[in-house]
C-alpha positions in Angstrom: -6.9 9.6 -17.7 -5.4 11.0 -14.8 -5.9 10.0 -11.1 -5.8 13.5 -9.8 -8.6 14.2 -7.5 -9.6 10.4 -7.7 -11.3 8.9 -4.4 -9.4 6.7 -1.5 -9.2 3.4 -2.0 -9.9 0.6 0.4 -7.7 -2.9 0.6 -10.2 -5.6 1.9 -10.0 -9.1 3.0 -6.5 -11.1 2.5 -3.5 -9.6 0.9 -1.2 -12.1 1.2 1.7 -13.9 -1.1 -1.7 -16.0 -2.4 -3.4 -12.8 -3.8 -0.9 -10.2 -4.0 0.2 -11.3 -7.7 -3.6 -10.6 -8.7 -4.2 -7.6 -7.0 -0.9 -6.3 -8.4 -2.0 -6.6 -12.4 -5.6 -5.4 -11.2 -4.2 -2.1 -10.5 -1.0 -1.8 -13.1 -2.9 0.9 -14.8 -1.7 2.7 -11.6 1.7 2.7 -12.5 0.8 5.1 -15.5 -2.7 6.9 -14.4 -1.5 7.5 -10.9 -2.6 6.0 -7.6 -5.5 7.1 -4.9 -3.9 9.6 -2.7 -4.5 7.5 0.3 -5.0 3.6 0.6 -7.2 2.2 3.4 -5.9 -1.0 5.0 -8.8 -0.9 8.0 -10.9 -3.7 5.4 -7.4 -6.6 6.1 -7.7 -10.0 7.3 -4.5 -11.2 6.4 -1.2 -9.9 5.6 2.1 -11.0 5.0 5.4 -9.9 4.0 4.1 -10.0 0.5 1.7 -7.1 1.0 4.7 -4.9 2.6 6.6 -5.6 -0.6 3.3 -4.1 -2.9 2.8 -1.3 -1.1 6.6 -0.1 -1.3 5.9 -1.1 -5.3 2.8 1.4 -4.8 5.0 4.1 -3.3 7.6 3.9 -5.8 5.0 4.6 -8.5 3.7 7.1 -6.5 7.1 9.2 -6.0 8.3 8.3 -9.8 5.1 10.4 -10.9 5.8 13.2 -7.5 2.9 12.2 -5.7 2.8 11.5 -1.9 0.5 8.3 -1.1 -0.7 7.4 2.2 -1.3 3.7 3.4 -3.4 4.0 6.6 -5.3 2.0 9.2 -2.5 -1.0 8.9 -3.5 -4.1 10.5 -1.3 -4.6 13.4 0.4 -7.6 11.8 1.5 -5.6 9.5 2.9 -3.0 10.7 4.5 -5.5 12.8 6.1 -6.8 9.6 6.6 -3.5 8.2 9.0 -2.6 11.5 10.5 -5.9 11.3 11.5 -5.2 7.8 12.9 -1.7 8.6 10.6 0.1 5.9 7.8 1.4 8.5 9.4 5.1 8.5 9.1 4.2 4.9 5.1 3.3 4.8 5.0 6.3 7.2 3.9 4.2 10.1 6.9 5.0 12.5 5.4 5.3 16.1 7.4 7.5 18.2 9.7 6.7 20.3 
């Protein structure tokens, strides 16, 4: 089953180091079947450093297979995170300067 064509998907609620291992193996069929082109973070409450380290595992699946993946609407705490970390040009959130 492929994920070509498949709809965006939307992140709500807490994505922290409490919930990321969950929604990790909820979506491991990813890895193989291919991700939603874009991801909508708009629906966040609460973020950590543990949810910049799944959405880089998320990109990586998404370049192994040649696809481009776009994380959008980032909570500001995490894209605070995400510049602290040095990966925001990464995640494609790099304001300009």
């Amino acid at each position: 089953m492929s994920n070509e064509g498949k709809q965006d998907f939307r992140l709500e609620g807490r994505l922290t180091v409490d919930e990321v291992p969950e929604v990790y193996r909820r979506h491991l069929d990813w890895k193989e079947e291919g991700l939603p082109p874009v991801i909508d973070l708009s629906g966040l409450e609460a973020t950590d450093s543990s949810a910049v380290a799944l959405l880089l595992e998320w990109l990586s699946w998404a370049h192994a297979r040649g696809k481009q993946i776009s994380f959008d609407n980032p909570p500001d705490a995490l894209r605070t995170i995400a510049g602290l970390s040095q990966v925001d040009e990464l995640l494609g959130w790099k304001k300009d300067e």
